[in-house]
Structures are given as C-alpha cells and as structure tokens.
C-alpha positions in Angstrom: -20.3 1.5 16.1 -18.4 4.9 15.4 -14.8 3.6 14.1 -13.3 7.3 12.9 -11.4 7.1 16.6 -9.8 3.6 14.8 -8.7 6.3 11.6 -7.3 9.2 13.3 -3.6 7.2 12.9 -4.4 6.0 9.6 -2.5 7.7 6.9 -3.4 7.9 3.4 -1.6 8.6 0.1 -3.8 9.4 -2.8 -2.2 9.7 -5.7 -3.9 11.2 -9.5 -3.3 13.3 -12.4 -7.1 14.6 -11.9 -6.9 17.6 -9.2 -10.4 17.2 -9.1 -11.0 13.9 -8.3 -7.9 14.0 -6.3 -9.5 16.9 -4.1 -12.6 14.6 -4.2 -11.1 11.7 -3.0 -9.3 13.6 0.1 -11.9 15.8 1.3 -14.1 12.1 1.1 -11.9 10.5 2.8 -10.7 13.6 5.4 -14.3 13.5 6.3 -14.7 9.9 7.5 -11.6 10.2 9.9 -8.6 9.6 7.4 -5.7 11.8 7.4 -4.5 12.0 4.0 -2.0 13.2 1.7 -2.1 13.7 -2.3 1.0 13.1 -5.4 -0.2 14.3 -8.7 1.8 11.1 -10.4 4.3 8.5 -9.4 6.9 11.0 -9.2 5.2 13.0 -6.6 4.5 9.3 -4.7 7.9 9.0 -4.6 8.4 12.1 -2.7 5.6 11.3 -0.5 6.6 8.0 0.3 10.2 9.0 1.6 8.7 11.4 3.9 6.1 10.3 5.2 4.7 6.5 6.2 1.7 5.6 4.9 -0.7 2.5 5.9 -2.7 2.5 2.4 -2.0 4.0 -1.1 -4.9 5.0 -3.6 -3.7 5.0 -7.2 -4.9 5.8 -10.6 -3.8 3.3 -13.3 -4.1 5.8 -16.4 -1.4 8.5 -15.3 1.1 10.5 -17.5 4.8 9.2 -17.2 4.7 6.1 -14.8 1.2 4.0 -14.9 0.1 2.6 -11.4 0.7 -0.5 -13.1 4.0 0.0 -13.6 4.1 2.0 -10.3 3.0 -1.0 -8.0 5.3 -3.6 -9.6 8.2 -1.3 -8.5 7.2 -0.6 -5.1 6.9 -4.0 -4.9 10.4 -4.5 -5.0 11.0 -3.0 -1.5 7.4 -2.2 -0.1 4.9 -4.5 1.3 2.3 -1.3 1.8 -1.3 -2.1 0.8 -2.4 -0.5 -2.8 -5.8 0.0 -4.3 -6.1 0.9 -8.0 -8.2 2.8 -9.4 -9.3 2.6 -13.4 -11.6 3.3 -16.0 -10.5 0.1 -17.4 -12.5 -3.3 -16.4 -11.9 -5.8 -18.3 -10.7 -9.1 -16.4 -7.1 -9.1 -18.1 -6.6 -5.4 -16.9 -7.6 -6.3 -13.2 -5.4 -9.3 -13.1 -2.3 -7.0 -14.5 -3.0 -5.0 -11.5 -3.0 -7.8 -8.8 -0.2 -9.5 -10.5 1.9 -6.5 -10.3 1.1 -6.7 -6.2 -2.2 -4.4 -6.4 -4.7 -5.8 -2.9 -7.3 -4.3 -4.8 -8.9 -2.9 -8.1 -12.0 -0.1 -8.4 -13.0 0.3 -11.4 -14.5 4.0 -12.1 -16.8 5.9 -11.8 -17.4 4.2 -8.4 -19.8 5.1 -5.6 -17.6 6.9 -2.7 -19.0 4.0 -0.6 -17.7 1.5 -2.4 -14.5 3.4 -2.3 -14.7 3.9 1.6 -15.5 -0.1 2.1 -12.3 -1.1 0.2 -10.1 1.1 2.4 -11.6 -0.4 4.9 -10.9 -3.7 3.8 -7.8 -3.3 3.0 -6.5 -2.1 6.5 -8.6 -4.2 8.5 -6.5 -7.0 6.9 -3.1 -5.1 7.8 -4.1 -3.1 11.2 -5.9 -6.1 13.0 -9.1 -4.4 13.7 -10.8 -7.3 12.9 -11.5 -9.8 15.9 -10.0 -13.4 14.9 -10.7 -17.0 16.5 -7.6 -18.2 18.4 -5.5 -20.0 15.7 -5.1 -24.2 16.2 -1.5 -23.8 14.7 -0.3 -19.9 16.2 3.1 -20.4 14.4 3.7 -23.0 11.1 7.0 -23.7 9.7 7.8 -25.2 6.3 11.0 -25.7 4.8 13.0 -22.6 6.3 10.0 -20.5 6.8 8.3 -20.0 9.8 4.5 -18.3 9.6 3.3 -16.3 13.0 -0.6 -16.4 12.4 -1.1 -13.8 15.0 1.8 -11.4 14.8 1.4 -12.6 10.7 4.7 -12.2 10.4 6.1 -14.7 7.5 10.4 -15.1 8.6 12.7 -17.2 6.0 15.9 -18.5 8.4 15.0 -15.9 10.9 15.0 -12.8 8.0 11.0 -11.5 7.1 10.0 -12.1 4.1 7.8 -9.0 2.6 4.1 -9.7 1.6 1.1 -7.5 0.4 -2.1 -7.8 2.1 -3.5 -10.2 -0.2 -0.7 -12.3 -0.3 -0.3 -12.0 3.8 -4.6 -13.0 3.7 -4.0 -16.2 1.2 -1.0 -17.6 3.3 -3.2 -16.9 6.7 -6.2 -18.8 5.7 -4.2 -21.8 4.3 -2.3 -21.5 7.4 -5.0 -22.1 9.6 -6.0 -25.5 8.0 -2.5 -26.4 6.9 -2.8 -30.0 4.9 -6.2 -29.3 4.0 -7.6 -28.0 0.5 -9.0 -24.7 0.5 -11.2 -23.7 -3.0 -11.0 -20.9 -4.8 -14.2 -19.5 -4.0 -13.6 -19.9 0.2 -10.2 -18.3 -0.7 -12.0 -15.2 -2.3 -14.5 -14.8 0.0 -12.3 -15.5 3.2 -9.6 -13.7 1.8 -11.7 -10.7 0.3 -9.7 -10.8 -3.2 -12.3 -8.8 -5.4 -12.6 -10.5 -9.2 -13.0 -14.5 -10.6 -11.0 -17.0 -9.7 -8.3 -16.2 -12.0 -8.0 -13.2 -9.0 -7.2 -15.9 -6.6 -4.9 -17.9 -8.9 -3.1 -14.9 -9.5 -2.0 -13.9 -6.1 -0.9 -17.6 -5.4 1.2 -17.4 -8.5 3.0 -14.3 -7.1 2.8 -16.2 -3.1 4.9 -18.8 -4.7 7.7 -17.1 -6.1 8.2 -15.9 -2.6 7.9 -19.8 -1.5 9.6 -21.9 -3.5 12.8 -22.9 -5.0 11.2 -23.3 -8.6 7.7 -21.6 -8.4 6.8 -24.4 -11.2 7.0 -27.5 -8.9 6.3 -26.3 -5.5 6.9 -28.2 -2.4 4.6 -26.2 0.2 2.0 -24.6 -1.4 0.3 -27.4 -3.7 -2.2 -27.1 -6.1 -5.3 -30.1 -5.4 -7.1 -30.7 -8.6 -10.8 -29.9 -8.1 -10.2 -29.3 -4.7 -8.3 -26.0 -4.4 -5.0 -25.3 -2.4 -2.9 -26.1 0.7 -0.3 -25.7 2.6 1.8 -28.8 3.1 4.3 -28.3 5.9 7.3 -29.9 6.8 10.5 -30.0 4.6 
C-alpha cells in the first residue's frame, strides 16, 4: 500500500553542515511524499524550529559550533520532538551518548537512503499512530501521581503532562500494557524498535526514570527484575 497520502502533513527538518548531502537528503526525502525544510547547523535549527512545527528532525552529530549531541540534550529541555542522528562515528559508546542525550534513533554513515527512509518511518509511526494497535487491557494506568493514557499516550503527573521522546513514550507503553510483569531487554528492543545492544535499552530506561521517580537510584515504579528484565509496578 501507497502511504505518501499518510506524508503530505509530515514535516521534516534536516539539519547539516554538508549542502550536499543536505540537498541529498531533501530531494530523497521530497520524493517519497515528505515536505521538508533544511538548517545548515544548530543555529539555523533554532530558527527553524520557532517558525515552523516539525514532526521529525534529522541531524548530523559532527557539525561546526553546536554538535547534535549537544544539540539534542538542549532541546530536550523543552521538546519532546522525535530526532534521528546521523554520524560517521559507530562505536557503541558514541550511539549511547546520542540516545542518552534523548536521540530515538542513531544512522551511522554512509547509509543506504532506504535504511534512512525506514527509520523516518519508524520513528513517526511511533508518534503519528499509523500503526494499528490491539485494544489495550489497562487503557489508562496510574502510579504514584502519574496517570498513563495507552491510547491517547499521553503520560500526566497531578494532571500536568509530562514530556517524553518517542523512545521513552514506546518503553513506558509496552511496560504499560503488562504492568507487574517483567519485560527483557531483547522484547523491549524489538517491541520498542530501539536500534543498538541492550545497553540501548538500558539507557533510555535510565533517562524514563529520572522523569519517574523521586530518586532515580531506588525507584518505586519502574523496577529493575534481575535476569528477568523490567516492569512497571503500579500503585503508590
């Protein structure tokens, strides 16, 4: 089935120091029925992202002034939208700085165009809802003072939402589902789509927690089982 009618609304921010690529990446993506926009480097971004609203941001890692790195921890701070990285770097350590920083993704280049197009994909399938779900057991969990909306996925802390990136937002929706039952790391990265080991996974439940608990380091709801995974405990 033809989904380029699904991409007409889609907006896309590709941001690189390389006019090349960066022409490369828009006409590519243009052509499989994206509408897209370019930034040269974070400060260009910046511009970008007061104007306009974007559903997915591509961005190089390796860029003069601010690194994407760098880039994605800050927009982190008041942004949940969904980031892929791109880098010439991969080595494990430099794809977990990425997804601890709040990246949903990591392409290491040179990549195939496909690959490229599948991620996107990916990505907003996790954040648009084009994906068909089963009818949740649980529709809405609470713990402590949250409350979790599995089908709106809309996470609320004493009635205020509570920002997550996609990854985070996939993680908390799959424990969600099963709440009081271990999940491993492997069904979490294949569930959840989070690209790398299980370091990956472990990573973005590290950064889930901070947004969970009290004291990150003795959590109350989301509990680490030895040799069986995670889950979510609820009450409280």
């Amino acid at each position: 089935m033809d989904n380029t009618d699904q991409r007409d609304d889609l907006h896309i921010l590709v941001v690189d120091d390389d006019a090349r690529l960066r022409e490369l990446l828009r006409r590519f993506l243009v052509e499989n029925g994206y509408h897209v926009s370019v930034a040269g480097d974070a400060l260009e971004a910046r511009a970008a992202l007061r104007n306009f609203a974007f559903d997915l941001m591509v961005l190089d890692v390796m860029m003069p002034g601010q690194d994407g790195v760098s880039f994605t921890g800050e927009l982190r701070e008041s942004s949940d939208l969904p980031v892929l990285l791109l880098t010439a770097r991969g080595e494990t350590e430099d794809r977990i700085s990425g997804l601890a920083a709040g990246a949903d993704d990591y392409l290491v280049k040179p990549f195939d165009p496909r690959e490229l197009l599948l991620r996107v994909a990916t990505i907003l399938r996790r954040t648009s809802s084009l994906d068909v779900v089963a009818e949740p057991v649980h529709p809405t969990v609470r713990f402590g003072r949250f409350t979790f909306d599995i089908e709106r996925q809309q996470l609320s802390h004493s009635g205020e939402p509570v920002h997550l990136t996609t990854a985070e937002l996939s993680l908390l929706s799959i424990l969600a589902r099963q709440p009081g039952s271990p999940v491993d790391r492997r069904d979490l990265s294949q569930q959840s789509r989070i690209s790398g080991s299980d370091r990956a996974v472990d990573t973005q439940i590290a950064r889930l927690r901070r947004k969970l608990e009290d004291d990150p380091r003795r959590p109350q709801y989301l509990l680490t089982m030895r040799g069986a995974g995670y889950v979510l405990r609820l009450g409280g």
